[in-house]
N, CA, C and O atoms as a Tripos MOL2 file, in Angstrom:
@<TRIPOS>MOLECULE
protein
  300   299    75     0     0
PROTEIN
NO_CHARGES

@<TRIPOS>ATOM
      1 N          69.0460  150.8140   47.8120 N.3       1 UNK1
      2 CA         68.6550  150.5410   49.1910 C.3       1 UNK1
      3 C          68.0340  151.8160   49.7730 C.2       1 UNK1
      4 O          68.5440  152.9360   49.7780 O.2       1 UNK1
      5 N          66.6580  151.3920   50.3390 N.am      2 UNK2
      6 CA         66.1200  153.1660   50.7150 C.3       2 UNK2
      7 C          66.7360  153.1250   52.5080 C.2       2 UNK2
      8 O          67.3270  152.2950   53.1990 O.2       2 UNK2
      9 N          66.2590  154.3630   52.6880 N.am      3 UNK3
     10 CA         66.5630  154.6200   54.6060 C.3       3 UNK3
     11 C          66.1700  153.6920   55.0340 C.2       3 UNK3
     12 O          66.9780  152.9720   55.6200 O.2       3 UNK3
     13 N          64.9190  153.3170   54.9570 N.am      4 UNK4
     14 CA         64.7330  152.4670   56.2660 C.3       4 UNK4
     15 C          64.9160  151.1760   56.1570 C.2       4 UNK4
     16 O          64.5950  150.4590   57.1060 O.2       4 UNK4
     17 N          65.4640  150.6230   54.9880 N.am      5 UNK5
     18 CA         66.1140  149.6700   55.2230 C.3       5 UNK5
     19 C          67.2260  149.3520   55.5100 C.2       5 UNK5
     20 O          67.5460  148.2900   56.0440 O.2       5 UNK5
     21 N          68.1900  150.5450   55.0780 N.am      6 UNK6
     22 CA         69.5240  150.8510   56.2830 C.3       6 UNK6
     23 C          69.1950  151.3050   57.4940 C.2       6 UNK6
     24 O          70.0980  151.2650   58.3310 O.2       6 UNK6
     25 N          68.0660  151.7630   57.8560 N.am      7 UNK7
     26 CA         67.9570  151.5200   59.5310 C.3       7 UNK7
     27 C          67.4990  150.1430   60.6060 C.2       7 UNK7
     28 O          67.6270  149.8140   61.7850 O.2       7 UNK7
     29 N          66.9010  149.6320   59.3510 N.am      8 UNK8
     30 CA         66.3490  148.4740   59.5800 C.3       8 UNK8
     31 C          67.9220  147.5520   60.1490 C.2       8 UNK8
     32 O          68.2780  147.1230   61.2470 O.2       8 UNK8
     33 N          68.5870  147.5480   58.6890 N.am      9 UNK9
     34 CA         70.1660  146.5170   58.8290 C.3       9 UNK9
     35 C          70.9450  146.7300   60.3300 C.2       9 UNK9
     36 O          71.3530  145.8640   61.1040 O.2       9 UNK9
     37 N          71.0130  148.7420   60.4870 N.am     10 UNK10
     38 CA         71.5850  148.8400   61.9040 C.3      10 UNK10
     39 C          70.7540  148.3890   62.7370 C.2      10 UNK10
     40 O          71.5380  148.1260   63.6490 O.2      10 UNK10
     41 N          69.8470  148.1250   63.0810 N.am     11 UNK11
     42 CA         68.6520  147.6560   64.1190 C.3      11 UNK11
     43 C          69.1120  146.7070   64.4090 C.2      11 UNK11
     44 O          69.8270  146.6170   65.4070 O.2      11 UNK11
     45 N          68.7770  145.4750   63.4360 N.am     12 UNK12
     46 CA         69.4210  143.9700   63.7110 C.3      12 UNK12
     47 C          71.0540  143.7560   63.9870 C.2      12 UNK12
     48 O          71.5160  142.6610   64.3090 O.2      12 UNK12
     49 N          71.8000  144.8670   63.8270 N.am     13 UNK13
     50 CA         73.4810  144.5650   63.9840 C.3      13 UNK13
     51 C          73.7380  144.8850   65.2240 C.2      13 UNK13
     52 O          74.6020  144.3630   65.9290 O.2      13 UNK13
     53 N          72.9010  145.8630   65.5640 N.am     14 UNK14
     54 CA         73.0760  146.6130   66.8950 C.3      14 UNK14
     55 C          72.1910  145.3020   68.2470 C.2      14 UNK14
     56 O          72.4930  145.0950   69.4220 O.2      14 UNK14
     57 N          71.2080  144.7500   67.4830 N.am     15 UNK15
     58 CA         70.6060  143.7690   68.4400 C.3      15 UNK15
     59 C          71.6220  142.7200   68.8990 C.2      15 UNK15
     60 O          72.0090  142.4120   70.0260 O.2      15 UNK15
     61 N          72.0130  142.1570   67.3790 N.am     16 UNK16
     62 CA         72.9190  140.9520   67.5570 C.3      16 UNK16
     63 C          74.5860  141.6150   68.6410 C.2      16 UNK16
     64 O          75.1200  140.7400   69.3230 O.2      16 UNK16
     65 N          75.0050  142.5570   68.6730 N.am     17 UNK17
     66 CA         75.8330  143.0260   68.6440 C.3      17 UNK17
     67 C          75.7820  142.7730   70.7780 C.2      17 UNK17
     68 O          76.5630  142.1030   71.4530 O.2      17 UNK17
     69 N          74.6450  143.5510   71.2300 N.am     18 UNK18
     70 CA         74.4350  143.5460   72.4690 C.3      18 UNK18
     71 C          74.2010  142.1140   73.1750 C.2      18 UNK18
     72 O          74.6670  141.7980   74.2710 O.2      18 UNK18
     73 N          73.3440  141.2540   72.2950 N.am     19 UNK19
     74 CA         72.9550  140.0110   72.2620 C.3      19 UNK19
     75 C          74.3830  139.4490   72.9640 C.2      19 UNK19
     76 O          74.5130  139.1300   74.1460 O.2      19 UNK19
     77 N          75.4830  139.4130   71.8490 N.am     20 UNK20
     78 CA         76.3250  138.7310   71.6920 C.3      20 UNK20
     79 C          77.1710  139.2050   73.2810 C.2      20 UNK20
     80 O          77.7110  138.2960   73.9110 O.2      20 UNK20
     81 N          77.2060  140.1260   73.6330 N.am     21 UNK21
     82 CA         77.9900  141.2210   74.5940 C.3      21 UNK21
     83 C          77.5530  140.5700   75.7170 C.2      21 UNK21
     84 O          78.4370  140.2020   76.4910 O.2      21 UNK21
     85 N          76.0790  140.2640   76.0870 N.am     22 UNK22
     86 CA         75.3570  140.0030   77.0680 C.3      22 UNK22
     87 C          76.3230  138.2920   76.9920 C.2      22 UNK22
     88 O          76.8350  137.9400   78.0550 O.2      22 UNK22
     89 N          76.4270  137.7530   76.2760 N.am     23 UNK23
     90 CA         76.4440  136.3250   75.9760 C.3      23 UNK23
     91 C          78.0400  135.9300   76.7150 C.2      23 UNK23
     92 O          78.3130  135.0090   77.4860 O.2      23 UNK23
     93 N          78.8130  136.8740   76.2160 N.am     24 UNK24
     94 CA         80.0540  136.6500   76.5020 C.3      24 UNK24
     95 C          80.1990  137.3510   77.9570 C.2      24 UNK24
     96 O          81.2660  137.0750   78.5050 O.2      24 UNK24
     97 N          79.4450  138.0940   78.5970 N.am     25 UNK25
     98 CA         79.6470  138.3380   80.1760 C.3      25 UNK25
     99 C          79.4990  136.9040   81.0220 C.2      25 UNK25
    100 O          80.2610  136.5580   81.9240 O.2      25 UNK25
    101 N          78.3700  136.1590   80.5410 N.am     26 UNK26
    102 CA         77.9870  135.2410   81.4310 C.3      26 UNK26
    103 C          78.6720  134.6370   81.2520 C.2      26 UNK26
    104 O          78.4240  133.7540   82.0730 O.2      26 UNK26
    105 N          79.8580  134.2080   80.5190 N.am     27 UNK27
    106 CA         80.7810  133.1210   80.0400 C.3      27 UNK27
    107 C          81.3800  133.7910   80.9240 C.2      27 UNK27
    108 O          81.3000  132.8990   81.7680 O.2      27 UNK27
    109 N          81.8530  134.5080   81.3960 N.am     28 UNK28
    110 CA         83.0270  135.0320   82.4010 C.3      28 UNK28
    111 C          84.1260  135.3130   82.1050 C.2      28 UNK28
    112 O          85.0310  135.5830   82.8940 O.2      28 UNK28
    113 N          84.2050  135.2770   80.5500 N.am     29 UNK29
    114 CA         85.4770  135.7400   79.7610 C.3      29 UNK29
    115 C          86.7030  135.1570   80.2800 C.2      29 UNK29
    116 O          87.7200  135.8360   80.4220 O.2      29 UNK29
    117 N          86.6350  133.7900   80.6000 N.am     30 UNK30
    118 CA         88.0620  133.1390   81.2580 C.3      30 UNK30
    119 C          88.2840  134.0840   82.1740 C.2      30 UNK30
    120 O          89.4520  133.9780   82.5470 O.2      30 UNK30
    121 N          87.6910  135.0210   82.7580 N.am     31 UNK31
    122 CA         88.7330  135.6310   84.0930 C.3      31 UNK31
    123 C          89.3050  136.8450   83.5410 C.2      31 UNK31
    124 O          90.1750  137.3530   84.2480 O.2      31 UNK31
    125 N          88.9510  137.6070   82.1320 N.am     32 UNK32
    126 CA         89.6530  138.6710   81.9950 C.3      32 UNK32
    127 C          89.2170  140.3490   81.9950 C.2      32 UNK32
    128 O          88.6750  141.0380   81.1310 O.2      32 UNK32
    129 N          89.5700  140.5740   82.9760 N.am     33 UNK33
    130 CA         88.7280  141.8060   83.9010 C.3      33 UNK33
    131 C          88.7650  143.3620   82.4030 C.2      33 UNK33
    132 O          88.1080  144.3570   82.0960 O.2      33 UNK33
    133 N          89.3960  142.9710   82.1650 N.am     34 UNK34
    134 CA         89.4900  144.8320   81.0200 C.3      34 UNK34
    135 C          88.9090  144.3240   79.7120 C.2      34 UNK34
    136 O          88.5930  145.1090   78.8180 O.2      34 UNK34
    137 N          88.7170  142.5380   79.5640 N.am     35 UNK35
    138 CA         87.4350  142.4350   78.2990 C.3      35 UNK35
    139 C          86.1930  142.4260   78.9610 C.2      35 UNK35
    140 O          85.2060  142.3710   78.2270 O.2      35 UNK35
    141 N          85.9790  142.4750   80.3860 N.am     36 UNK36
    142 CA         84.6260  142.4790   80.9000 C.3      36 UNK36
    143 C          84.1320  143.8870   81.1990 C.2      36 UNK36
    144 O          82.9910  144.3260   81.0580 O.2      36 UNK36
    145 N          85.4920  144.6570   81.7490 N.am     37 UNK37
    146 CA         84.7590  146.1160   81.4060 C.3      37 UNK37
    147 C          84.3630  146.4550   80.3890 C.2      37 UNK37
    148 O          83.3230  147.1120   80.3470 O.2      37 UNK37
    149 N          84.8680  146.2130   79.5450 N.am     38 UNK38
    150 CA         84.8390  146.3950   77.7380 C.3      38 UNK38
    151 C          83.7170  146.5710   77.5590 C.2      38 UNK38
    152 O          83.1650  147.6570   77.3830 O.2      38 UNK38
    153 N          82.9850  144.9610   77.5940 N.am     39 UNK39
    154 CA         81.5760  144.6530   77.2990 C.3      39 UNK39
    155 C          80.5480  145.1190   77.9950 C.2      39 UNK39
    156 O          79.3760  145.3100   77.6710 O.2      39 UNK39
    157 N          81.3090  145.3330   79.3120 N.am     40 UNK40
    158 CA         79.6140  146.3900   80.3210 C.3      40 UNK40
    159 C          80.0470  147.3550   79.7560 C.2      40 UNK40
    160 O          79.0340  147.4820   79.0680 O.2      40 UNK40
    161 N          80.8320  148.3800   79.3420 N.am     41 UNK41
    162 CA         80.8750  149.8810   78.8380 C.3      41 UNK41
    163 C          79.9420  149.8560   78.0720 C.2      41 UNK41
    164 O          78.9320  150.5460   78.2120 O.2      41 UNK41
    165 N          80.1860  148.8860   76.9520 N.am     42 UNK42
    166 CA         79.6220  148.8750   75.6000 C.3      42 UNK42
    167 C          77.7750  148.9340   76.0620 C.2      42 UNK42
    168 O          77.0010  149.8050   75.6660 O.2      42 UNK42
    169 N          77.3850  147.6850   77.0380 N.am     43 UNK43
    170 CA         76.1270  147.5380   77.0230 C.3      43 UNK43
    171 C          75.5630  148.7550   77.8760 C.2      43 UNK43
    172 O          74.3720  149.0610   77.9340 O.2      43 UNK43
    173 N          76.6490  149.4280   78.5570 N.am     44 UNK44
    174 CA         76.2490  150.8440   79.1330 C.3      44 UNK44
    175 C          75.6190  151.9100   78.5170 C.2      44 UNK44
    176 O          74.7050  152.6870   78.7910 O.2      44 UNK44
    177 N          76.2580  151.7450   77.7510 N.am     45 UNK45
    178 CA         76.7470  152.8600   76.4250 C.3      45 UNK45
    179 C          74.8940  152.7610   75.5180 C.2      45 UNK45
    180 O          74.1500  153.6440   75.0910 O.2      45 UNK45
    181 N          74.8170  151.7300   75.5510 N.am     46 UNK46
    182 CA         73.7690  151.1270   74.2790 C.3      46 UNK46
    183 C          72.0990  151.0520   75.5370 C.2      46 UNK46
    184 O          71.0460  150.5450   75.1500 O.2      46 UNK46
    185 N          72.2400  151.5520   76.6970 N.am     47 UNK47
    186 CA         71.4730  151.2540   77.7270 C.3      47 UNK47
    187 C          70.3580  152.7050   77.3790 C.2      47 UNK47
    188 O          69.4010  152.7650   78.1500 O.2      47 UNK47
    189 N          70.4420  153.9250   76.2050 N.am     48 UNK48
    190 CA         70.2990  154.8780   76.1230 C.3      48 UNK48
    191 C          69.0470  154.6030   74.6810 C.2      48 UNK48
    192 O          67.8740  154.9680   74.7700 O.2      48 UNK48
    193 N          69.7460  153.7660   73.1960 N.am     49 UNK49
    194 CA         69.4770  153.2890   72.5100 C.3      49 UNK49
    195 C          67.6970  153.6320   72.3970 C.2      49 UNK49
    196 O          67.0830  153.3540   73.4260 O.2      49 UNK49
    197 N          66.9270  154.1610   71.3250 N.am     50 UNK50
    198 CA         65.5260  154.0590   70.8660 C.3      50 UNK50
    199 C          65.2420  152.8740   71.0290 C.2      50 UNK50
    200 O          64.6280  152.6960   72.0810 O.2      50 UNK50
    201 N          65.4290  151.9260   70.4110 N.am     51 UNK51
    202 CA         65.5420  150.2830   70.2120 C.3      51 UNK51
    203 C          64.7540  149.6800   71.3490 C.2      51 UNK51
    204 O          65.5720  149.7980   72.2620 O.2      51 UNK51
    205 N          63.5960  149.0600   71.9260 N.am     52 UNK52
    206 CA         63.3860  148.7150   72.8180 C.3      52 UNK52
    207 C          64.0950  147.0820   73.2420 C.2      52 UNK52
    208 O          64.4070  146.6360   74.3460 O.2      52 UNK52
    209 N          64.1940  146.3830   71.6980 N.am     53 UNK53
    210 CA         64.9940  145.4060   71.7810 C.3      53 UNK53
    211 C          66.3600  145.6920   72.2750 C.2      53 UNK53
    212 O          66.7150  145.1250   73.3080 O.2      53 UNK53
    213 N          67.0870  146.4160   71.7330 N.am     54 UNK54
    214 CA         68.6380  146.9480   72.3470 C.3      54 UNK54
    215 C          68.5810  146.9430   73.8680 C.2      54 UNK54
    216 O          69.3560  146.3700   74.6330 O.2      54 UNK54
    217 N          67.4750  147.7180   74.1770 N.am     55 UNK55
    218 CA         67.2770  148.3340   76.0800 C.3      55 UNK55
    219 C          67.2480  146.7040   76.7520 C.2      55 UNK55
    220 O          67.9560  146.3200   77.6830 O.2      55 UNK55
    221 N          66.4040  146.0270   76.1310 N.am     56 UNK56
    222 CA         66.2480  144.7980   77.1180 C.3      56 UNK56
    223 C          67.2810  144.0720   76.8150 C.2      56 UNK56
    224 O          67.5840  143.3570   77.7700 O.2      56 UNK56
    225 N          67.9940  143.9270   75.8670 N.am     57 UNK57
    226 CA         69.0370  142.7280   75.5810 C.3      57 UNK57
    227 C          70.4310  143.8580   76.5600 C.2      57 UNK57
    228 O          71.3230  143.2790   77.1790 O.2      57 UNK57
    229 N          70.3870  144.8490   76.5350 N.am     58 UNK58
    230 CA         71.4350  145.3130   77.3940 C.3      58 UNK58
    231 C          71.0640  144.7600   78.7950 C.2      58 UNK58
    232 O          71.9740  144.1850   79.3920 O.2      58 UNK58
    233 N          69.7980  144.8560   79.4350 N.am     59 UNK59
    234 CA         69.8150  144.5470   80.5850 C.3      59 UNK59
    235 C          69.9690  143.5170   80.9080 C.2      59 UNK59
    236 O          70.2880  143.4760   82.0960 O.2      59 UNK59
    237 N          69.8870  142.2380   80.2790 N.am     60 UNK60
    238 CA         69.4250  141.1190   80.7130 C.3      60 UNK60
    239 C          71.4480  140.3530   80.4570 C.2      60 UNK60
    240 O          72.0660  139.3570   80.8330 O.2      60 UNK60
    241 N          71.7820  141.7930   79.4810 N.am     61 UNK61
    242 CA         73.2690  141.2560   79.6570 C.3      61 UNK61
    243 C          74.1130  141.5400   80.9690 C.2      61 UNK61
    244 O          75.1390  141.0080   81.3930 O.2      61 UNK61
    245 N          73.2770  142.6230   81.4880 N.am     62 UNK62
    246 CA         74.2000  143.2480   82.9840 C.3      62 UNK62
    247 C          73.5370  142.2330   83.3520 C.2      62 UNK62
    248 O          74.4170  141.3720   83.3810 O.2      62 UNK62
    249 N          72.3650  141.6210   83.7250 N.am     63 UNK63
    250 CA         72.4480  140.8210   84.6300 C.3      63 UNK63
    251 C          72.9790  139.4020   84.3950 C.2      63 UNK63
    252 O          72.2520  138.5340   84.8780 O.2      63 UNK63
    253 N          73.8080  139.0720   83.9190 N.am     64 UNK64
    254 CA         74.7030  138.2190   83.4190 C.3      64 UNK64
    255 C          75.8600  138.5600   84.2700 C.2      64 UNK64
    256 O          76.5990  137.8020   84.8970 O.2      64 UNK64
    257 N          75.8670  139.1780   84.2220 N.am     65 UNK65
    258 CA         77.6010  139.9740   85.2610 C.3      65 UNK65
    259 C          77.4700  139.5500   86.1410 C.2      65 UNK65
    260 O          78.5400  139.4410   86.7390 O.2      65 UNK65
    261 N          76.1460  138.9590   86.9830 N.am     66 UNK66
    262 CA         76.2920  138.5410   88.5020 C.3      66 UNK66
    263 C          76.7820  136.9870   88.2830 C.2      66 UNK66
    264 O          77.6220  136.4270   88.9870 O.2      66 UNK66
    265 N          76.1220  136.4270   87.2150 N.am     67 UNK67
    266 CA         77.0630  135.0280   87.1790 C.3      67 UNK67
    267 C          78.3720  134.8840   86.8880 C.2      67 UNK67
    268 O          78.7980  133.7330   86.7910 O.2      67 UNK67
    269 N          79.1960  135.9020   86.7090 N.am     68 UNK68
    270 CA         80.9090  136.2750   86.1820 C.3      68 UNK68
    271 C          81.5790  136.3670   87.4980 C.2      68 UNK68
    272 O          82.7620  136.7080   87.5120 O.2      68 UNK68
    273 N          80.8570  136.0580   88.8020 N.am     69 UNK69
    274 CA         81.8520  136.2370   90.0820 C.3      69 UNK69
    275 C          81.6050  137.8420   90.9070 C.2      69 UNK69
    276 O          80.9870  138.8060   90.4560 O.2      69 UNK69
    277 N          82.3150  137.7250   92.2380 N.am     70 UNK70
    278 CA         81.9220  138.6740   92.7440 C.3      70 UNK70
    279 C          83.3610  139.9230   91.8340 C.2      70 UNK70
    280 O          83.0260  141.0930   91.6540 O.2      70 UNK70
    281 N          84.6050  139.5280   91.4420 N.am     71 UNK71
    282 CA         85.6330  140.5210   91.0000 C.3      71 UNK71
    283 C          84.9110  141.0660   89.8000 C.2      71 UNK71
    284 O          85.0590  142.2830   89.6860 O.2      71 UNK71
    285 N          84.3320  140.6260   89.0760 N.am     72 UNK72
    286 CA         84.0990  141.3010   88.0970 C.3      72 UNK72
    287 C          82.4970  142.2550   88.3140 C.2      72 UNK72
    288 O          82.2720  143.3440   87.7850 O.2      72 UNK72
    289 N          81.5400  141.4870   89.2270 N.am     73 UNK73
    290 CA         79.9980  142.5130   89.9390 C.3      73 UNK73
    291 C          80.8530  143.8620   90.3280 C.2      73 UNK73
    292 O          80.3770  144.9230   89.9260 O.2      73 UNK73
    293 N          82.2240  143.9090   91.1680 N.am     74 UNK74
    294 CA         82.6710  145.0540   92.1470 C.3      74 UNK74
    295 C          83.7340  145.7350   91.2210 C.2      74 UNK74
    296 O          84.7450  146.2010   91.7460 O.2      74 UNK74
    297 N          83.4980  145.8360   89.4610 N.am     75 UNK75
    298 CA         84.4120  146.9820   88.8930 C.3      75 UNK75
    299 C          84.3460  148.0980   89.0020 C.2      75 UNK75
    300 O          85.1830  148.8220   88.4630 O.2      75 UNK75
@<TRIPOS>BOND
     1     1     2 1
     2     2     3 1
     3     3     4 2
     4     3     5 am
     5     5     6 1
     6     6     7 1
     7     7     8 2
     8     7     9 am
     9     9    10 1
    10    10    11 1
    11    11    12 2
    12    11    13 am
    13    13    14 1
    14    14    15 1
    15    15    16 2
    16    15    17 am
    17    17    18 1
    18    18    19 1
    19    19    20 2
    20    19    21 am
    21    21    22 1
    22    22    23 1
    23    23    24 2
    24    23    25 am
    25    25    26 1
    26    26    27 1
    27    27    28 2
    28    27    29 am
    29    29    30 1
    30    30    31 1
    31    31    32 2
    32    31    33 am
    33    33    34 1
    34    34    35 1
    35    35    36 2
    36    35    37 am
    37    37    38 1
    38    38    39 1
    39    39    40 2
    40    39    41 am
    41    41    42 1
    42    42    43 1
    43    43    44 2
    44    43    45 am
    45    45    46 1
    46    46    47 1
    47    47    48 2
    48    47    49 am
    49    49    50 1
    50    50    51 1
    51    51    52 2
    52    51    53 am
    53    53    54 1
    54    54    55 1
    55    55    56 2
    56    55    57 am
    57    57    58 1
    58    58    59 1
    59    59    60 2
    60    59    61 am
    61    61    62 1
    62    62    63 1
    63    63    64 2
    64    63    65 am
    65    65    66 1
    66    66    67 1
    67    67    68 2
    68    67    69 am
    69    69    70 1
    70    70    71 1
    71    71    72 2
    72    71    73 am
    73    73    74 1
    74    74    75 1
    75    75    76 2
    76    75    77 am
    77    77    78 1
    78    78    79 1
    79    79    80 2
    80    79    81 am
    81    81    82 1
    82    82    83 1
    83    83    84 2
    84    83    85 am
    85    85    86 1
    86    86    87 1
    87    87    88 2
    88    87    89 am
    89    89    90 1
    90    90    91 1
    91    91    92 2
    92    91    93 am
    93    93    94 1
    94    94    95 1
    95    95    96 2
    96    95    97 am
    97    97    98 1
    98    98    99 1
    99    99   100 2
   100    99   101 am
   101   101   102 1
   102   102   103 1
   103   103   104 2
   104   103   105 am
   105   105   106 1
   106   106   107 1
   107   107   108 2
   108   107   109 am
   109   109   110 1
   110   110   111 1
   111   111   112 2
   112   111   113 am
   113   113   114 1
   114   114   115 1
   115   115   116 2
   116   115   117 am
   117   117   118 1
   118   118   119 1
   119   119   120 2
   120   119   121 am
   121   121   122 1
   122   122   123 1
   123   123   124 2
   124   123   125 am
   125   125   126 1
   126   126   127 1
   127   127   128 2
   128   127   129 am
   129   129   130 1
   130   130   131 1
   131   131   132 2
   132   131   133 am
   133   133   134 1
   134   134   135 1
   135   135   136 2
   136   135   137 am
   137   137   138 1
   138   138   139 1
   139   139   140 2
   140   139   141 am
   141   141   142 1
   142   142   143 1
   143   143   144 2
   144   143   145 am
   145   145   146 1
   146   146   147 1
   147   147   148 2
   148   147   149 am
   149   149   150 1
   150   150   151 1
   151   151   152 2
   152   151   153 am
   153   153   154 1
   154   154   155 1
   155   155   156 2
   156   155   157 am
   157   157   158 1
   158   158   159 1
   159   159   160 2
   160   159   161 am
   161   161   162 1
   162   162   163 1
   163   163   164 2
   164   163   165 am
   165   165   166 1
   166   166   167 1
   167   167   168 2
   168   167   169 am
   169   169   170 1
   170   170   171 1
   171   171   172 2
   172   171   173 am
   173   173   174 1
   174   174   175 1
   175   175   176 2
   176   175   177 am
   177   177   178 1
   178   178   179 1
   179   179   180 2
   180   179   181 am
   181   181   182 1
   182   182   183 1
   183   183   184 2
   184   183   185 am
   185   185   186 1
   186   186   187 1
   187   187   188 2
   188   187   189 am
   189   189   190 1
   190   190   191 1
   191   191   192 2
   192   191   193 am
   193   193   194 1
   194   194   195 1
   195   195   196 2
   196   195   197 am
   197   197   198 1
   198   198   199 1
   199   199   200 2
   200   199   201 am
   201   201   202 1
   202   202   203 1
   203   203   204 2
   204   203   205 am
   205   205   206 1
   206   206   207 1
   207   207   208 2
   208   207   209 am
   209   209   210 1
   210   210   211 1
   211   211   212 2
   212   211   213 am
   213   213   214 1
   214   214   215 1
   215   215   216 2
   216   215   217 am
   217   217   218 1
   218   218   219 1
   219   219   220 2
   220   219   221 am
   221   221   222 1
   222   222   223 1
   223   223   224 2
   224   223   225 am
   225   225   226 1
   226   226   227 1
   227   227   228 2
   228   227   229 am
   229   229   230 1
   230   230   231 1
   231   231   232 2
   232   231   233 am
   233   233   234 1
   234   234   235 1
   235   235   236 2
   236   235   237 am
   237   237   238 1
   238   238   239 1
   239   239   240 2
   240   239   241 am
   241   241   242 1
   242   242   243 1
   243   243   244 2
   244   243   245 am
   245   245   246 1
   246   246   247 1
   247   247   248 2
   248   247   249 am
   249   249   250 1
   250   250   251 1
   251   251   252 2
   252   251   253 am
   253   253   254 1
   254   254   255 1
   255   255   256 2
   256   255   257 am
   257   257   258 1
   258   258   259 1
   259   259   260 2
   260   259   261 am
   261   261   262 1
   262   262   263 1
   263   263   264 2
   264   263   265 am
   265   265   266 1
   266   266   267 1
   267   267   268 2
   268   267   269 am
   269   269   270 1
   270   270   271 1
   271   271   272 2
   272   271   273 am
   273   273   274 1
   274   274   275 1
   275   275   276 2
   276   275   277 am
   277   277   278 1
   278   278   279 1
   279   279   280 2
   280   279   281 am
   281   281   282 1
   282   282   283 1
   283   283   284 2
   284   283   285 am
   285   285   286 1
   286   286   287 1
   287   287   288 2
   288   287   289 am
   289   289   290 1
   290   290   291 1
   291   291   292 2
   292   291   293 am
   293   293   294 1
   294   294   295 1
   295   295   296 2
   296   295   297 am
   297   297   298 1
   298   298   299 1
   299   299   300 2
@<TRIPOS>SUBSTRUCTURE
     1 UNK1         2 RESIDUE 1 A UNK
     2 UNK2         6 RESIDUE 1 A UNK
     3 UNK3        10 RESIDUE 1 A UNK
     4 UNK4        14 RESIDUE 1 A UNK
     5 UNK5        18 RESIDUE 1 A UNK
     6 UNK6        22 RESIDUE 1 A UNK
     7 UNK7        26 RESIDUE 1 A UNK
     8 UNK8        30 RESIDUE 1 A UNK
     9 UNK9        34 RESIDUE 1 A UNK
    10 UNK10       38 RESIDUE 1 A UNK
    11 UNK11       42 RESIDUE 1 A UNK
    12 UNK12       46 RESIDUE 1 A UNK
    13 UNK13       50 RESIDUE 1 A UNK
    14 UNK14       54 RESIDUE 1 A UNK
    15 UNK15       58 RESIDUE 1 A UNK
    16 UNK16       62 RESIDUE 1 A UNK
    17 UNK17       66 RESIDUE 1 A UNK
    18 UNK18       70 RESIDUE 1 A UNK
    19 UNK19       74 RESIDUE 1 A UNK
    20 UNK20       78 RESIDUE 1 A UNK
    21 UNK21       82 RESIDUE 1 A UNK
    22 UNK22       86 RESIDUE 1 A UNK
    23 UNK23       90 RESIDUE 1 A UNK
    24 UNK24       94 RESIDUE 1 A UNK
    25 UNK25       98 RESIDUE 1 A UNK
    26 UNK26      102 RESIDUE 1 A UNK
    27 UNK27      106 RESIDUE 1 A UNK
    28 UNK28      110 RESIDUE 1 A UNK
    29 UNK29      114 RESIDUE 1 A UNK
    30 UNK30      118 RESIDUE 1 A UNK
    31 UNK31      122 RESIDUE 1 A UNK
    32 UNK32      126 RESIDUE 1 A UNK
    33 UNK33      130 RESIDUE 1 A UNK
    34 UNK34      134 RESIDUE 1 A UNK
    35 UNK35      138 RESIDUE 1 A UNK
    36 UNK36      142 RESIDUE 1 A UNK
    37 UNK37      146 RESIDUE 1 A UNK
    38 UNK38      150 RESIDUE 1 A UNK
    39 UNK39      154 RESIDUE 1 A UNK
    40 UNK40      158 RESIDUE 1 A UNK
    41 UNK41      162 RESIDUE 1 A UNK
    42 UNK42      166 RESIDUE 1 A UNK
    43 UNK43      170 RESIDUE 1 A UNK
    44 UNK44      174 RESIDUE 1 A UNK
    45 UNK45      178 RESIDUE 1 A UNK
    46 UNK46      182 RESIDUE 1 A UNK
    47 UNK47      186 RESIDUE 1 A UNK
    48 UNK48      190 RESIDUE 1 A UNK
    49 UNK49      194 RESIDUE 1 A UNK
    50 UNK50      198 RESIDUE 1 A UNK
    51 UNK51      202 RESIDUE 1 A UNK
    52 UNK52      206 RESIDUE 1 A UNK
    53 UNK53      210 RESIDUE 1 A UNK
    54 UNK54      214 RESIDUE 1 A UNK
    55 UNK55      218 RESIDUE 1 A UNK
    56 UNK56      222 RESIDUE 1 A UNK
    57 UNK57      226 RESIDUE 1 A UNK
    58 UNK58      230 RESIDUE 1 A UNK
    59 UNK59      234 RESIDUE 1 A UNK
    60 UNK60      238 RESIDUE 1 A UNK
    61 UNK61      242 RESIDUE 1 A UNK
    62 UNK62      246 RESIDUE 1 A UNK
    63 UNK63      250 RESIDUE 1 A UNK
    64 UNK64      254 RESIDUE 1 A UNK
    65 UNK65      258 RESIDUE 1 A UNK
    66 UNK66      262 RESIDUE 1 A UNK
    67 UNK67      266 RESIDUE 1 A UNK
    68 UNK68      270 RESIDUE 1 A UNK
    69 UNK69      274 RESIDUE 1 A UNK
    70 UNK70      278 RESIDUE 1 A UNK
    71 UNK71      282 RESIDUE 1 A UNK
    72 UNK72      286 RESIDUE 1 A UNK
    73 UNK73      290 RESIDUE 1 A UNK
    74 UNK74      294 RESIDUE 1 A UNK
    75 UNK75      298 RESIDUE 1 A UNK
């Protein structure tokens, strides 16, 4: 396996990974406030990322947080 196809593999794990993060905010996590910080840390965290795919799938996951209620918008 050369480099850039192990950069390639993290590319797509790291996409799916935020993807998935964004996915489970808008679900509202049943109501559970320290797995919803969890997942904005994470998409915080990844908001830095080269990846231009990563940058937009983080954002479009914060804005998912506004459909999770106002307790979880005011952490």
């Amino acid at each position: 396996m050369s480099f850039d196809n192990l950069l390639k593999e993290f590319s797509v794990k790291t996409v799916l990974d935020e993807f998935v993060c964004g996915q489970l905010i808008g679900q509202s996590c049943a109501g559970d406030m320290a797995l919803v910080e969890m997942l904005v840390n994470n998409l915080l965290g990844r908001m830095v990322d080269s990846d231009l795919t990563v940058r937009m799938l983080c954002v479009r996951g914060l804005g998912n947080l506004s459909s999770a209620g106002p307790a979880q918008v005011n952490l």
